[in-house]
ROLOMI-737848 format. One record per residue (C-alpha): residue in one letter; residue number from 1; x, y, z. Coordinates in steps of 0.2 Angstrom, whole numbers. Layout:
BEGIN
{res=A	n=NUM	u=X	v=Y	w=Z}
...
This chain:
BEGIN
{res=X	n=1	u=-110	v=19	w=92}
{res=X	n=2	u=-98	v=33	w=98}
{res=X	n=3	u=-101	v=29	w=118}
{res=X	n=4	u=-94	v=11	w=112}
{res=X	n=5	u=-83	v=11	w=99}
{res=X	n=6	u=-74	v=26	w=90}
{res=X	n=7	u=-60	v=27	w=73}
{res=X	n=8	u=-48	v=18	w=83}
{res=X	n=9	u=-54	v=3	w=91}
{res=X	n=10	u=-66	v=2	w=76}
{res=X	n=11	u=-48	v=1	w=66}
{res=X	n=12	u=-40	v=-11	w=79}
{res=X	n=13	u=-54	v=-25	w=76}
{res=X	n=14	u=-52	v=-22	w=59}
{res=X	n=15	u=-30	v=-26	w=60}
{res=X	n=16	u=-37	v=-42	w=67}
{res=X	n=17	u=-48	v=-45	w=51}
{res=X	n=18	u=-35	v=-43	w=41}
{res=X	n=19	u=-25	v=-56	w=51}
{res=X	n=20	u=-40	v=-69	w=48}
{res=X	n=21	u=-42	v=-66	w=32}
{res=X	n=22	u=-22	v=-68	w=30}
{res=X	n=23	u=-25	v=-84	w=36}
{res=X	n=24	u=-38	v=-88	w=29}
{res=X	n=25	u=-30	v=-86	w=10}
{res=X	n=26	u=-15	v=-94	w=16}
{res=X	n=27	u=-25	v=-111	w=23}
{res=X	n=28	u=-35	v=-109	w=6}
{res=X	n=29	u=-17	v=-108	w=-4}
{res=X	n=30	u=-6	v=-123	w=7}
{res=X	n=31	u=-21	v=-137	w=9}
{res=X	n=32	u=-29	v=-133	w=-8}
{res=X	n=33	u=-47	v=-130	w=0}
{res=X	n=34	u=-58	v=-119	w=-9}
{res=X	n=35	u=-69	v=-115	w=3}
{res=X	n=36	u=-57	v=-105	w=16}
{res=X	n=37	u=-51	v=-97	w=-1}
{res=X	n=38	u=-73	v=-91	w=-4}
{res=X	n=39	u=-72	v=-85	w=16}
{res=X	n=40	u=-57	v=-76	w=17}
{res=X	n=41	u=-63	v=-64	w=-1}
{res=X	n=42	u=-80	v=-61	w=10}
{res=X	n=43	u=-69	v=-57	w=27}
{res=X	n=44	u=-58	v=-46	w=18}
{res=X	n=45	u=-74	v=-37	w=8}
{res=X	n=46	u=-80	v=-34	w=26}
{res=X	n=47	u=-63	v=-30	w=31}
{res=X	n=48	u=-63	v=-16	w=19}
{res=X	n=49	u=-76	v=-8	w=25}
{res=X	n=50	u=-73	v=-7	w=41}
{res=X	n=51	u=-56	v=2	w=38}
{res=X	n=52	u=-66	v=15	w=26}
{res=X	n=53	u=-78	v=14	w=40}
{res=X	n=54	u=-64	v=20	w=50}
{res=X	n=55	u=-56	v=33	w=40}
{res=X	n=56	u=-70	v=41	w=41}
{res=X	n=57	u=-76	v=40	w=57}
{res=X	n=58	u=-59	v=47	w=62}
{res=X	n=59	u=-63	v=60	w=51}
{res=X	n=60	u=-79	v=66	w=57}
{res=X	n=61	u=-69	v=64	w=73}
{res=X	n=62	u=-57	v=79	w=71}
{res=X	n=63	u=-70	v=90	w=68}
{res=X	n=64	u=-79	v=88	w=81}
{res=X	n=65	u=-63	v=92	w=90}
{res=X	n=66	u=-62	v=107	w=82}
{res=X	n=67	u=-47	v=102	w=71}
{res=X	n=68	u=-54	v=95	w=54}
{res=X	n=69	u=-44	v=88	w=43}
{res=X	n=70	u=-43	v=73	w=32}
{res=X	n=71	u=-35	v=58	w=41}
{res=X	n=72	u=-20	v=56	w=31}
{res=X	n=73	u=-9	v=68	w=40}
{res=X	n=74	u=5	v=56	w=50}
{res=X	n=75	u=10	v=38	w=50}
{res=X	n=76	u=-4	v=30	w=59}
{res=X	n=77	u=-17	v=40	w=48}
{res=X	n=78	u=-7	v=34	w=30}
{res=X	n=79	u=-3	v=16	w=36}
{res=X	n=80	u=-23	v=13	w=38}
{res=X	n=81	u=-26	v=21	w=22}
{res=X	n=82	u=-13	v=11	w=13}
{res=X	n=83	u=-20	v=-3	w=18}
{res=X	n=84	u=-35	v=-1	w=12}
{res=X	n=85	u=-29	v=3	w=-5}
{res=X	n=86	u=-21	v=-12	w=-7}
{res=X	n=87	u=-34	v=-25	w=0}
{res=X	n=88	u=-46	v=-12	w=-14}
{res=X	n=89	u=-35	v=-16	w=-28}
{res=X	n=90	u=-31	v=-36	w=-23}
{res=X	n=91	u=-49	v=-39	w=-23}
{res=X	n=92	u=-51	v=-30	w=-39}
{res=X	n=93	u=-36	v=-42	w=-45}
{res=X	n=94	u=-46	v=-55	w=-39}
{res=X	n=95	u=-60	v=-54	w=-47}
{res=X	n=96	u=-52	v=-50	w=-64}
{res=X	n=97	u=-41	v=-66	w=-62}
{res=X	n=98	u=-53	v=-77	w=-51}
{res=X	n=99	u=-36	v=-86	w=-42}
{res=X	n=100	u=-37	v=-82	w=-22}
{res=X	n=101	u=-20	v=-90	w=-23}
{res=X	n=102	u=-13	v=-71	w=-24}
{res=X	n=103	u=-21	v=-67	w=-10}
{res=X	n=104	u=-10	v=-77	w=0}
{res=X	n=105	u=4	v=-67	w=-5}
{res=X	n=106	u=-5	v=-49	w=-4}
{res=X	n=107	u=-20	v=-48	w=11}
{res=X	n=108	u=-1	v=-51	w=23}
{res=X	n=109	u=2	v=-36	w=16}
{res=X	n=110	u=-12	v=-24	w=21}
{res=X	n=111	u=-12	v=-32	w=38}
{res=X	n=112	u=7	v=-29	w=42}
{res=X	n=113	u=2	v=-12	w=37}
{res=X	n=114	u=-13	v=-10	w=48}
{res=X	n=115	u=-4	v=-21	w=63}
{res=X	n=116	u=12	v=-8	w=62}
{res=X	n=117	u=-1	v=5	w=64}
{res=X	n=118	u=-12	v=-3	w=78}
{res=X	n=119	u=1	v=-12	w=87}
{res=X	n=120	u=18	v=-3	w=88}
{res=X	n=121	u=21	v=7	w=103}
{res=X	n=122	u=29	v=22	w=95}
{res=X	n=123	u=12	v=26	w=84}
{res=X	n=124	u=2	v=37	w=91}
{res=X	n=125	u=-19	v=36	w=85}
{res=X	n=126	u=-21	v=52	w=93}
{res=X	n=127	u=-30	v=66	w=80}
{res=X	n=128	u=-19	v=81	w=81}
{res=X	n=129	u=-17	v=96	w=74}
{res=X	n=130	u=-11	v=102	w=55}
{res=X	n=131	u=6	v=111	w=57}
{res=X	n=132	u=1	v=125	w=47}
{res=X	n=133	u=11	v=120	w=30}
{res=X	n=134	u=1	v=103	w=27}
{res=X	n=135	u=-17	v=115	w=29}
{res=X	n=136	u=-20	v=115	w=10}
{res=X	n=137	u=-32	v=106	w=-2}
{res=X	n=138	u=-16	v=99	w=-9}
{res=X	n=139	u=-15	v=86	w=6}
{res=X	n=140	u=-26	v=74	w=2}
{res=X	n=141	u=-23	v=75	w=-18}
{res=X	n=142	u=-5	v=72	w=-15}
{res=X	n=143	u=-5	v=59	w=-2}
{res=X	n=144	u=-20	v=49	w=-9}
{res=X	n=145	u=-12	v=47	w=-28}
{res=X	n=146	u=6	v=42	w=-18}
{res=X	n=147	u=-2	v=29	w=-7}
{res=X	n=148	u=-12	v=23	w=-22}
{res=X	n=149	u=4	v=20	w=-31}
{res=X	n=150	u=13	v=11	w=-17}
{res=X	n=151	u=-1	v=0	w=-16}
{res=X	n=152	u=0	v=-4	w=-33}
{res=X	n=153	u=18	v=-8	w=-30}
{res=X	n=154	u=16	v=-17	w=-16}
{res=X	n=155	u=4	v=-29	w=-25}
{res=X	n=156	u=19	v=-29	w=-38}
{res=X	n=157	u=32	v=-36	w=-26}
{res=X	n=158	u=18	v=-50	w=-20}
{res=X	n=159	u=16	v=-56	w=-39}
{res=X	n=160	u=35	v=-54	w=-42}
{res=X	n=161	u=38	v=-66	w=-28}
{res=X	n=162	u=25	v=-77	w=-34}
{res=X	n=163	u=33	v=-76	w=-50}
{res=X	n=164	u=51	v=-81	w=-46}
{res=X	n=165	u=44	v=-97	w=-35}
{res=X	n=166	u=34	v=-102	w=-50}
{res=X	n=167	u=48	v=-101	w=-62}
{res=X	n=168	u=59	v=-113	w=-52}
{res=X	n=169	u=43	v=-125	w=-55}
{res=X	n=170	u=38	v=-121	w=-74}
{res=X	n=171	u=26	v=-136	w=-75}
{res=X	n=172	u=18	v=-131	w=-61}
{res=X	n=173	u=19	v=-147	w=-53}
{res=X	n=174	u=25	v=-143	w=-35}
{res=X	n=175	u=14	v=-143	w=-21}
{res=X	n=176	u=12	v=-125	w=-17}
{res=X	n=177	u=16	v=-119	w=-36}
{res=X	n=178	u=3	v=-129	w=-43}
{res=X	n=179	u=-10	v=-116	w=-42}
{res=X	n=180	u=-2	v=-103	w=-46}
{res=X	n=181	u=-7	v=-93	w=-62}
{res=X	n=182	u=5	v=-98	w=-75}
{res=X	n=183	u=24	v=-88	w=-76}
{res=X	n=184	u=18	v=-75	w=-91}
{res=X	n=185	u=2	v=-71	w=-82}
{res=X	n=186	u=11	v=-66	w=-67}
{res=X	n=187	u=22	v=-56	w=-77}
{res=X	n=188	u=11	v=-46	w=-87}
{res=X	n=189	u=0	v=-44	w=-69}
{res=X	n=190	u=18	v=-38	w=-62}
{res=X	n=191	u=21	v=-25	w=-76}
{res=X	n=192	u=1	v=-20	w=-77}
{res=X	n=193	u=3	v=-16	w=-59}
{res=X	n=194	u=19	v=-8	w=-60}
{res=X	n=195	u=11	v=5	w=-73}
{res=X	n=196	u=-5	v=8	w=-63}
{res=X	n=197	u=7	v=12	w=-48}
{res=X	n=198	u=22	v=22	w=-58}
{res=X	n=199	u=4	v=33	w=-65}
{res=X	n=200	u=-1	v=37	w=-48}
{res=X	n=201	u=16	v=40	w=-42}
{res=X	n=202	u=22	v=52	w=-56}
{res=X	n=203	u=4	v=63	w=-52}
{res=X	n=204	u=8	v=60	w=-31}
{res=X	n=205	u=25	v=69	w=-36}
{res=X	n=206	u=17	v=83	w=-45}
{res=X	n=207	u=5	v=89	w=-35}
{res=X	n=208	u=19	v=88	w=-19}
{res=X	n=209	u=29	v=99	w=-30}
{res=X	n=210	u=14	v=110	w=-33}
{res=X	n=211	u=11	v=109	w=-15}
{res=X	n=212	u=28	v=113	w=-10}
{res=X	n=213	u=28	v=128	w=-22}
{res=X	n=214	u=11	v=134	w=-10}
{res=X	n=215	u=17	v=132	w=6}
{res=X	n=216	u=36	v=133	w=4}
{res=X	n=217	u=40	v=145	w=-12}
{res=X	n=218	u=48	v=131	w=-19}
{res=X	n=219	u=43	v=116	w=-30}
{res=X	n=220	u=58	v=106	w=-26}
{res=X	n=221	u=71	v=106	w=-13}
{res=X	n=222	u=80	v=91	w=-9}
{res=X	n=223	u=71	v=85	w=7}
{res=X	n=224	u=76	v=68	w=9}
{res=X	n=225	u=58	v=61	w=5}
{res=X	n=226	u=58	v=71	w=-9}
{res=X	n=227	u=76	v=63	w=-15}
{res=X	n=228	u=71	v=47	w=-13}
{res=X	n=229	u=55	v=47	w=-20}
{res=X	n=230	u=62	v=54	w=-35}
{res=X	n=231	u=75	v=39	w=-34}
{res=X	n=232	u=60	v=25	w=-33}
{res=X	n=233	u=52	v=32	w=-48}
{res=X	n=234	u=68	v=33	w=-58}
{res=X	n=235	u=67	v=12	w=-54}
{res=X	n=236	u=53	v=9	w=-59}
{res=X	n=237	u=55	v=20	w=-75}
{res=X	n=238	u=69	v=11	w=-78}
{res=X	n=239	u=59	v=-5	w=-76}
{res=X	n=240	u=47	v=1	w=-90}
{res=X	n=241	u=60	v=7	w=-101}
{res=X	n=242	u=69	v=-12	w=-99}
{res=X	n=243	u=53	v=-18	w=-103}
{res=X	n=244	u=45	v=-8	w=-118}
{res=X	n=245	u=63	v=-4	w=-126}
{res=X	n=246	u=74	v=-16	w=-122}
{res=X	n=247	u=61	v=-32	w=-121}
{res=X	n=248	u=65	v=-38	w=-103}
{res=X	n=249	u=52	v=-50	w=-97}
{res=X	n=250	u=53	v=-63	w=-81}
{res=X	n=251	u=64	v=-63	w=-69}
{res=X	n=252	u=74	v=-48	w=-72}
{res=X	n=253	u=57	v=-37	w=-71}
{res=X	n=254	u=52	v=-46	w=-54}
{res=X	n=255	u=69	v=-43	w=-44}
{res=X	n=256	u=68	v=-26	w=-51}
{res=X	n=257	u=50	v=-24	w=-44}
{res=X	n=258	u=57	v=-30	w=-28}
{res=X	n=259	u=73	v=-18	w=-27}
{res=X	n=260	u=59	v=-3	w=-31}
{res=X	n=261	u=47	v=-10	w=-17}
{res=X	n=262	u=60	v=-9	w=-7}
{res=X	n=263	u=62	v=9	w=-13}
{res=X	n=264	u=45	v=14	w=-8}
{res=X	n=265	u=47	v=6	w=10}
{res=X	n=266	u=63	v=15	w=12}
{res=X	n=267	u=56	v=33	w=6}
{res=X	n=268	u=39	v=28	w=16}
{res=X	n=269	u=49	v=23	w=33}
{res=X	n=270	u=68	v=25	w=32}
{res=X	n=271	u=69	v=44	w=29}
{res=X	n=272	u=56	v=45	w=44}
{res=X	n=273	u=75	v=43	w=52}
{res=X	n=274	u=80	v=59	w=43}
{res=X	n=275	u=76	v=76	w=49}
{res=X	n=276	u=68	v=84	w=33}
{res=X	n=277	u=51	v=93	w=31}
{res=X	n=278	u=43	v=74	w=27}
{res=X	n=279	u=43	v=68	w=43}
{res=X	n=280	u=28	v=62	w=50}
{res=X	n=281	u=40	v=64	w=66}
{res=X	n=282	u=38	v=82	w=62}
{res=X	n=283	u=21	v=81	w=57}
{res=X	n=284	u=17	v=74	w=76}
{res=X	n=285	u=12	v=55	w=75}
């Protein structure tokens, strides 16, 4: 297979799969057919794993160019690896709530993730050398429990947006809203999401400050990453404490989902613009 195909054009079929299985859950959702719905859960189980086919292929790949590390080092590296974690956890969602209709509001998701990778011209899929502050065994715990959490909330801004369309159509008797799961159910999926990712994001910032410690003699220095990934989790803590103290439900949790998803995008992309010792500019992408 490696005189035809390596990582990346292995990873560039698969962007396409996540387009068609995109589409496919969107036909499934808009003309209420259940059989492009069945078709697009098989194309996006195949999808996944072609892009953990990939990961590690790429892998494997950097050994035998005598740099081995784990491919989760720049952009092009984490965007493939956060989309997998959300097509993992969407088809686990799936299966617990047997309604593809999410899907058509979530598989976009992981492919904008993997297109941004595959597709833009200032992303590099070239494996390159670790500067020598990310060579640790901390790498992979740190960046693997942060993208876990983004994914989480990235499924949480799909099912917040599904919320507040349902809610403007309680009976559920619109066209496109009439198979959505009712309004409570997205909103307790919302918040169950938002825990899972809030977990996973509270460890992702530990074990960077552990890291830090390691390779910088310091657990915490204001690096603009590290700023604002303190700022997204102080959302979405405030979004638990609304909910668990103050009894918030509904739309007020949603549009704070989305304000912290757009958070996460902002510390995942925006502070790319920053020089700080986060940049995956820095980091060679």
């Amino acid at each position: 297979m490696g005189n035809f195909m390596n990582s990346s054009s292995l990873l560039s079929l698969v962007t396409f799969m996540y387009g068609l299985a995109t589409m496919l859950y969107m036909v499934a959702w808009i003309f209420k057919k259940p059989a492009p719905g069945k078709l697009a859960t098989w194309v996006l189980l195949a999808t996944v794993g072609g892009n953990i086919a990939g990961i590690l292929m790429r892998w494997v790949e950097s050994y035998s160019q005598g740099i081995g590390h784990a491919p989760l080092a720049n952009l092009y590296e984490s965007l493939i690896f956060f989309a997998w974690t959300i097509a993992v956890l969407y088809l686990i969602l799936e299966r617990r709530t047997e309604n593809r209709v999410i899907g058509a509001f979530i598989a976009p998701l992981a492919f904008l993730a993997m297109a941004y990778a595959s597709l833009s011209p200032n992303i590099s899929d070239r494996i390159q050398p670790l500067i020598p502050a990310l060579k640790s065994n901390w790498l992979i715990a740190h960046v693997m429990t942060c993208f876990i959490g983004y994914a989480a909330f990235a499924i949480a801004f799909g099912l917040s947006w599904m919320y507040l369309f349902r809610q403007r159509d309680p009976a559920g008797n619109g066209p496109l809203v009439g198979r959505f799961p009712a309004p409570g159910v997205l909103d307790e999926l919302t918040y169950q999401m938002i825990i899972f990712g809030f977990l996973f994001l509270t460890i992702g910032i530990i074990t960077g400050s552990v890291w830090a410690n390691s390779a910088w003699g310091r657990y915490w220095g204001w690096d603009p990453k590290e700023t604002w990934s303190l700022i997204t989790w102080f959302i979405y803590a405030t979004l638990l404490h609304a909910r668990l103290m103050r009894g918030w439900s509904g739309k007020r949790i949603a549009c704070l989902s989305i304000l912290g998803f757009m958070a996460v995008l902002f510390t995942y992309f925006g502070v790319n613009l920053l020089p700080g010792l986060h940049s995956y500019g820095a980091m060679g992408q």
